[in-house]
C-alpha positions as CSV (number, residue, x, y, z in Angstrom):
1,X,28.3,20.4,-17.7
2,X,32.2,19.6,-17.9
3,X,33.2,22.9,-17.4
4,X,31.9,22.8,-13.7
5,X,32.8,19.0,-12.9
6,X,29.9,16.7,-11.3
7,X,26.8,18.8,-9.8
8,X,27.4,17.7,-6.0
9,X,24.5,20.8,-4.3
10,X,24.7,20.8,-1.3
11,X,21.6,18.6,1.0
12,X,20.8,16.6,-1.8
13,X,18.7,18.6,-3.4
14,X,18.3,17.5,-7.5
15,X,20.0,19.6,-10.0
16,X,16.2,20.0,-11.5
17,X,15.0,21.3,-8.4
18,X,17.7,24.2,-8.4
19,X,17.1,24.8,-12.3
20,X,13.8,26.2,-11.0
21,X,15.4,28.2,-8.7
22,X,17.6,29.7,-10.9
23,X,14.9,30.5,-13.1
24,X,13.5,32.9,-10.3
25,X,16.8,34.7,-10.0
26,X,17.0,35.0,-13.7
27,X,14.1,36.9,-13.9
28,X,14.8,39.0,-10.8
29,X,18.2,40.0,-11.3
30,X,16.7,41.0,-15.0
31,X,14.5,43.3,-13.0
32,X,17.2,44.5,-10.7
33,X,19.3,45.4,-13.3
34,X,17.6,47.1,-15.7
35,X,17.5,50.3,-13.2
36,X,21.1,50.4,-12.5
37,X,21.4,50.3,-16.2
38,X,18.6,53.0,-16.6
39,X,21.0,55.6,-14.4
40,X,24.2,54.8,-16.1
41,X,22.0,55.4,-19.9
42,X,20.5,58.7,-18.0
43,X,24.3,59.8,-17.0
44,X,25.4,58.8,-20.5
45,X,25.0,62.5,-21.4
46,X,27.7,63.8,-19.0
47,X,29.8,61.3,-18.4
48,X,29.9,59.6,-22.0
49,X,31.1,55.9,-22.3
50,X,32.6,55.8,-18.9
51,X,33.0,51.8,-18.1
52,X,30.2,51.8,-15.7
53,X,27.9,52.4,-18.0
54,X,29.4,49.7,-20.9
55,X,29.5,46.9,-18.3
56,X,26.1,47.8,-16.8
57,X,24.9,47.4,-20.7
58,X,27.2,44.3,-20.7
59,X,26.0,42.6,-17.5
60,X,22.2,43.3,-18.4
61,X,22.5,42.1,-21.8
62,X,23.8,38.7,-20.4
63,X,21.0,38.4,-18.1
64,X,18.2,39.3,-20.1
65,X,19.6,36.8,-23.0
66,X,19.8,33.9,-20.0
67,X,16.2,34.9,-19.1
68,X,15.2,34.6,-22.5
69,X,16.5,31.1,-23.8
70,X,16.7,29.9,-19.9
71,X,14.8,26.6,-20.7
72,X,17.8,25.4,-23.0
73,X,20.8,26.4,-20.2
74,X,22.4,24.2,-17.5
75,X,21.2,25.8,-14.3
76,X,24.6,26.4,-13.1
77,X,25.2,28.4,-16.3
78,X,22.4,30.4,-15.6
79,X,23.6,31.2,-11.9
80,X,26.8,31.9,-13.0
81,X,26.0,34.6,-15.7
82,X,24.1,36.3,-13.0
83,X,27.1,36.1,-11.0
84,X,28.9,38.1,-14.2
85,X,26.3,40.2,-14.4
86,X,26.5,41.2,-10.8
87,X,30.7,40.8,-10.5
88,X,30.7,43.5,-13.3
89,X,28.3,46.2,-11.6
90,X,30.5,46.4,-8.8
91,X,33.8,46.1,-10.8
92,X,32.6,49.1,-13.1
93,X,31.8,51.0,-10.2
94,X,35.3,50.7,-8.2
95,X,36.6,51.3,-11.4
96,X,34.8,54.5,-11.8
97,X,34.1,56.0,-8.7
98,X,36.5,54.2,-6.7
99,X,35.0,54.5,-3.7
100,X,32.0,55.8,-4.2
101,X,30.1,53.1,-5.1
102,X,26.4,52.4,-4.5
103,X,26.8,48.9,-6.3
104,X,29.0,47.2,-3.7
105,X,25.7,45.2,-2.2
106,X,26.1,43.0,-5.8
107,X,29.5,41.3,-4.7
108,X,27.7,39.6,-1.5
109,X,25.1,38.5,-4.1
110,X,27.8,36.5,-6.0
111,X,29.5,35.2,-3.5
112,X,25.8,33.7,-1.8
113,X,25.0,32.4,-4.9
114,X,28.9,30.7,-5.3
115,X,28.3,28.8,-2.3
116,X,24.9,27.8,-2.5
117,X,24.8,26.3,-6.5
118,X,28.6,25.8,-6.8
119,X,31.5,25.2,-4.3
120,X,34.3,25.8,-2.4
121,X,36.7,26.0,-5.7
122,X,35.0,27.7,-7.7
123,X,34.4,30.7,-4.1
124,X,38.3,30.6,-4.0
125,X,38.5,31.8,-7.9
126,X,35.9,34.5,-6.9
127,X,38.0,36.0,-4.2
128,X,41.0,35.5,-6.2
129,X,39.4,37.6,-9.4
130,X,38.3,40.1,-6.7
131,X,41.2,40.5,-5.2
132,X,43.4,41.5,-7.8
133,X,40.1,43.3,-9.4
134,X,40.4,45.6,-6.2
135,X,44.3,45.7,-6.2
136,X,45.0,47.0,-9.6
137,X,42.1,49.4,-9.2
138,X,43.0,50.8,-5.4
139,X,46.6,51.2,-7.4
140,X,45.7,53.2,-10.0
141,X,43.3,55.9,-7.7
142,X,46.7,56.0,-5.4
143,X,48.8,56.6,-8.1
144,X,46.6,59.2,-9.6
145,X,46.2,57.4,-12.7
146,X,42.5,57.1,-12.0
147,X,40.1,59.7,-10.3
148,X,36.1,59.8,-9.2
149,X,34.1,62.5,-10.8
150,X,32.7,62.5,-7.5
151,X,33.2,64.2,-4.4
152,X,32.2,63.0,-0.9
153,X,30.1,66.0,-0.6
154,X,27.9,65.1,-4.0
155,X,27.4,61.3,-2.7
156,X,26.4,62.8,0.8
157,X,23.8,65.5,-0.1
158,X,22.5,64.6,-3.8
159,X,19.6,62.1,-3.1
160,X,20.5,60.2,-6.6
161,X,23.4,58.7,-4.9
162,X,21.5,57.7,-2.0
163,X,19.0,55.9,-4.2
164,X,21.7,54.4,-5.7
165,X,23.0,52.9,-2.9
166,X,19.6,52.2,-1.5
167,X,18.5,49.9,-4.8
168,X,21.5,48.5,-4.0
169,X,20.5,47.3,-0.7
170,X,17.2,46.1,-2.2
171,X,19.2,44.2,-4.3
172,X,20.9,42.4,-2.3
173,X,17.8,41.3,0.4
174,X,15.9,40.6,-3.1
175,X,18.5,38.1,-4.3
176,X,19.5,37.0,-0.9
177,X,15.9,36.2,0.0
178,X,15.2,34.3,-3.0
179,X,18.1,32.1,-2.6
180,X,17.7,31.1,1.4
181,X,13.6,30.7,1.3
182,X,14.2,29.0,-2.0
183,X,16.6,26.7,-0.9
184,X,14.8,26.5,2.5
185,X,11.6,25.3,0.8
186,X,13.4,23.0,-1.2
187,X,15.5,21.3,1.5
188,X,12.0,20.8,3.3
189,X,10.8,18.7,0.7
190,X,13.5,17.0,0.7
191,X,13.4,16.3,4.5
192,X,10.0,15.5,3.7
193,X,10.6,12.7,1.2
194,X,13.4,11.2,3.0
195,X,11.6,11.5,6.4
196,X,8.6,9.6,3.8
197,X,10.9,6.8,2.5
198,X,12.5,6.4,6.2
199,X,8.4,5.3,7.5
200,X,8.2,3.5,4.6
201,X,11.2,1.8,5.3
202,X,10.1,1.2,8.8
203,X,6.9,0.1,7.4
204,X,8.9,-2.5,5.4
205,X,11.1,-3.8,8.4
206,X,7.8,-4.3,10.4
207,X,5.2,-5.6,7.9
208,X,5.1,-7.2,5.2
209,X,4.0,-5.8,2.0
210,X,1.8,-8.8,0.1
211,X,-0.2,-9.4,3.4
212,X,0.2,-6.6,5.2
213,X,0.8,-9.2,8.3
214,X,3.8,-8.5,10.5
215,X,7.8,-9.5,10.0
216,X,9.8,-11.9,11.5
217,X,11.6,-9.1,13.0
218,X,8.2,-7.8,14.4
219,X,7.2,-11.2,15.6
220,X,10.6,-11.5,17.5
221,X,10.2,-8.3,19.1
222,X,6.4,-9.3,20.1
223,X,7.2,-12.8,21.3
224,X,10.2,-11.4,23.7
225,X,7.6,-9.0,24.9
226,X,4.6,-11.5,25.4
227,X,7.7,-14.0,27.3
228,X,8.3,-11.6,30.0
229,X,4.5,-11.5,30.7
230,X,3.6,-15.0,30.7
231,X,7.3,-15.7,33.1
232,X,5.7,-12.6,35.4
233,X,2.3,-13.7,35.4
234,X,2.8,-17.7,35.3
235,X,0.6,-17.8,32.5
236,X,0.9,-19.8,29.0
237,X,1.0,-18.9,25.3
238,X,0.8,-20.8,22.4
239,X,2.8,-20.6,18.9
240,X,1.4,-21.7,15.8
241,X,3.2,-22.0,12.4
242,X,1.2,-22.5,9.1
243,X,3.0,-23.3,6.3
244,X,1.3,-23.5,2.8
245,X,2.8,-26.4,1.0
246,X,1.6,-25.8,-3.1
247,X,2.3,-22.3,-2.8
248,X,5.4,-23.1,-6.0
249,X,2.9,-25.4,-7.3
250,X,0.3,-22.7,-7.9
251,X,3.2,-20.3,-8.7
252,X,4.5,-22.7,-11.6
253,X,1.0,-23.7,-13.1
254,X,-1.3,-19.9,-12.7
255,X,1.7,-17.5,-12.5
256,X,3.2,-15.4,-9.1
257,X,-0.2,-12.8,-9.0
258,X,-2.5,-16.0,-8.4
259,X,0.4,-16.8,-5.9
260,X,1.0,-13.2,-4.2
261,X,-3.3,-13.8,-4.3
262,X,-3.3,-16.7,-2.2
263,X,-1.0,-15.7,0.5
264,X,-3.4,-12.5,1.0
265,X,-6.0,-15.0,1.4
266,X,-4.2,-17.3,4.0
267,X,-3.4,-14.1,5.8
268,X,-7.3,-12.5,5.8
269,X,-8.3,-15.8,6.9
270,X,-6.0,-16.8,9.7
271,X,-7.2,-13.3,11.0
272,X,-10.3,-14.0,10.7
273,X,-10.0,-16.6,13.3
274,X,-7.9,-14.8,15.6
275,X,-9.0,-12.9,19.0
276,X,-8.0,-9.1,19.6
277,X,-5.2,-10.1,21.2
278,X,-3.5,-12.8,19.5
279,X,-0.8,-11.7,16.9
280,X,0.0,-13.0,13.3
281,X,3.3,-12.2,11.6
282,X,4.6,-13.9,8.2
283,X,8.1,-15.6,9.0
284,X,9.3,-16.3,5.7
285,X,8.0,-17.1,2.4
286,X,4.9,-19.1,2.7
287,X,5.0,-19.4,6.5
288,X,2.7,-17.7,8.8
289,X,3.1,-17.2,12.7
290,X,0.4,-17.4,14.9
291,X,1.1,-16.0,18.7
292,X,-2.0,-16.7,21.0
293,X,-1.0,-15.2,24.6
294,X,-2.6,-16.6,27.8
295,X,-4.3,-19.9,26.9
296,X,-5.2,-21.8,29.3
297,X,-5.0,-25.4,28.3
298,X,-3.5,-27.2,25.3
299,X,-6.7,-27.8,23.6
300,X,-7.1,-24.0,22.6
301,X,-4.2,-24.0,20.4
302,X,-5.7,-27.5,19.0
303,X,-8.4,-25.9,18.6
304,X,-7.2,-22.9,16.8
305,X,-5.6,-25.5,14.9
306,X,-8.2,-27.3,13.0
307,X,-10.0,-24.0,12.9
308,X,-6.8,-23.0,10.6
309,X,-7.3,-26.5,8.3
310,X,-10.9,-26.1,7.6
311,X,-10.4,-23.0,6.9
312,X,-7.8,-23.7,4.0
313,X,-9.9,-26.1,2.3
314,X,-12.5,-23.5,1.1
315,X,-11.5,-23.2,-2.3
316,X,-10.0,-19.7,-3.7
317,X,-10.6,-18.6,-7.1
318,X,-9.0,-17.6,-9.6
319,X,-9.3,-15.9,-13.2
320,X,-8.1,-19.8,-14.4
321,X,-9.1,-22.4,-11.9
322,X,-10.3,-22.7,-8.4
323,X,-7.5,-24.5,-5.6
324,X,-7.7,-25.2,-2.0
325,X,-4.6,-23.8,0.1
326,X,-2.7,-26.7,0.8
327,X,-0.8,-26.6,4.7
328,X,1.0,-27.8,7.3
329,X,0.8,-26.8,10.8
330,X,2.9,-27.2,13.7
331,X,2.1,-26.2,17.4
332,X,3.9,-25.2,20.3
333,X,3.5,-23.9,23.9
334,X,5.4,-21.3,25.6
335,X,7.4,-20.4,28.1
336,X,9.8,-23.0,27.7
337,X,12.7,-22.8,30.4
338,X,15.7,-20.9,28.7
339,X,14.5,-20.8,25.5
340,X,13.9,-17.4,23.9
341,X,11.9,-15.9,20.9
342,X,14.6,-16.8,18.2
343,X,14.2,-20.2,19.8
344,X,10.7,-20.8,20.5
345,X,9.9,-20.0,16.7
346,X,12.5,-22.5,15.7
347,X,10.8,-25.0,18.0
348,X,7.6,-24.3,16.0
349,X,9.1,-24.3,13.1
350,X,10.7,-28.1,14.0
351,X,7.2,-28.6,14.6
352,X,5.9,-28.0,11.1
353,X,8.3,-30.1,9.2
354,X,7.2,-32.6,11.5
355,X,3.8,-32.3,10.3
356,X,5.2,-32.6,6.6
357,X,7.6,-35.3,7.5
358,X,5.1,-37.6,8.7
359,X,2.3,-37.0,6.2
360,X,-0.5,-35.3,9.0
361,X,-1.5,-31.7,9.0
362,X,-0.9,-30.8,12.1
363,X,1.6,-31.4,14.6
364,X,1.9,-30.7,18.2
365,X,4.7,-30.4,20.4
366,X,3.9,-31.8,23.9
């Protein structure tokens, strides 16, 4: 609503989420307040129209008539008669009693619920309203003008006025409690969703979400990882980059899904042919990486190599036609004196559009 400015609740919790809270309060404070309204109607006798008991039928009236059409308020404007409702208990019972008031536990009420649906503007107007509330009122009991059909001695020794103050306290732990383990629960879903989309995030960084194969970023990390072995241990690795080559062609003629289809296919095959602990990532957008740690000679990655090409020309199916994956491969061998990950997959990748340059499928760097 315009009259409050732009909803900004603090944590981030959604103005929806707080609309059910302040449904709760709604129909607690309509609870709460039906008894302090109860004692004023049962005074009514003695006292007659004394403000205490108009504003209690006042602040109850608002309540109950928020509780009742609360599914076609703003949620702020429900917390904020409640606040009204709560403001004018305490207001009517300075201004009666002065200081004898058992309702003072509802002006801690409004202020919790200023700060936790509104902000520090619209706190400021509370204390000012309160402020010269209390002024005008402490002026007229010192000047005489007003006086407290009470004495000290009634509120101390007449167990109504000890109730009084008593509800009061329930009040206040009622209202209070509903706010802080209501806005406790709901900034724990909230840390729960983001804590959610931060994994999947993560998830996103490190794999990738058509094959479920690992990122470049992954592979980069690996690759560093798997260097420092083989320069420790003197051993030798090999890189191997697939590249499909009619992956726009089959994009163009049977549409992306037959597309996004055949990449999950390169990937569950080139797995298929991998050992425990070799590692496949894809590098870009129809390029695969293929990290096989600790071979022992050249032909292994040749090997893994054809492997890879007669593996492609199985045909994959399709709701349309049936196509063979169409690739290029290029090999390398690591370590390769100061070259490191970034550069060893660049290497690899020189190797591939070697194998595309000159028409063969595979091509290996000596």
């Amino acid at each position: 609503m315009a009259l409050f400015g732009e909803w900004k609740p603090y944590g981030g919790v959604d103005p929806q989420e707080l609309n059910s809270l302040a449904n709760k309060l709604l129909v607690a404070s309509v609870v709460l307040l039906v008894l302090p309204l109860l004692a004023s109607v049962s005074r009514a006798a003695t006292t007659g129209w004394v403000p205490i008991y108009t504003y209690h039928v006042i602040a109850y009236l608002l309540v109950l008539l928020a509780a009742i059409f609360r599914q076609r308020l703003d949620g702020r404007l429900k917390v904020l008669i409640i606040i009204v409702g709560c403001f004018l208990v305490v207001a009517s019972g300075h201004y009666s009693y002065g200081l004898y008031k058992g309702g003072a536990y509802f002006l801690p009420i409004s202020l919790i619920l200023i700060v936790f649906f509104f902000g520090p503007a619209q706190m400021v107007a509370l204390f000012a309203v309160t402020a010269i509330g209390y002024s005008f009122v402490a002026s007229q009991f010192l000047n005489g003008n007003l006086q407290a059909d009470l004495t000290l001695a009634e509120v101390n020794f007449e167990a109504r006025y000890w109730l009084s103050t008593g509800f009061s306290l329930v009040a206040f732990f009622t209202i209070s409690g509903l706010i802080m383990f209501g806005y406790r629960k709901l900034l724990a879903e909230k840390v729960r969703l983001v804590s959610a989309q931060r994994d999947e995030i993560e998830r996103l960084t490190k794999y990738c979400s058509v094959t479920g194969a690992a990122t470049l970023f992954t592979a980069t990390e690996k690759l560093d990882m798997l260097l420092a072995e083989a320069k420790e241990e003197h051993s030798q690795g090999a890189l191997l980059l697939v590249v499909i080559e009619n992956l726009a062609k089959v994009n163009n003629e049977q549409g992306y899904d037959v597309g996004e289809m055949a990449l999950r296919q390169t990937g569950e095959r080139l797995r298929s042919l991998m050992r425990p602990d070799d590692f496949l990532a894809r590098v870009g957008g129809t390029r695969f990486l293929m990290i096989l740690p600790r071979v022992k000679n050249d032909n292994r990655a040749e090997f893994m190599a054809e492997q890879i090409r007669t593996n492609m020309k199985t045909p994959v199916r399709s709701s349309q036609k049936t196509f063979e994956i169409q690739c290029s491969i290029g090999i390398a061998h690591y370590p390769v004196e100061e070259l490191d990950a970034k550069q060893l997959i660049l290497l690899v990748n020189e190797a591939a559009l070697a194998a595309r340059r000159d028409g063969v499928e595979i091509f290996q760097l000596l």
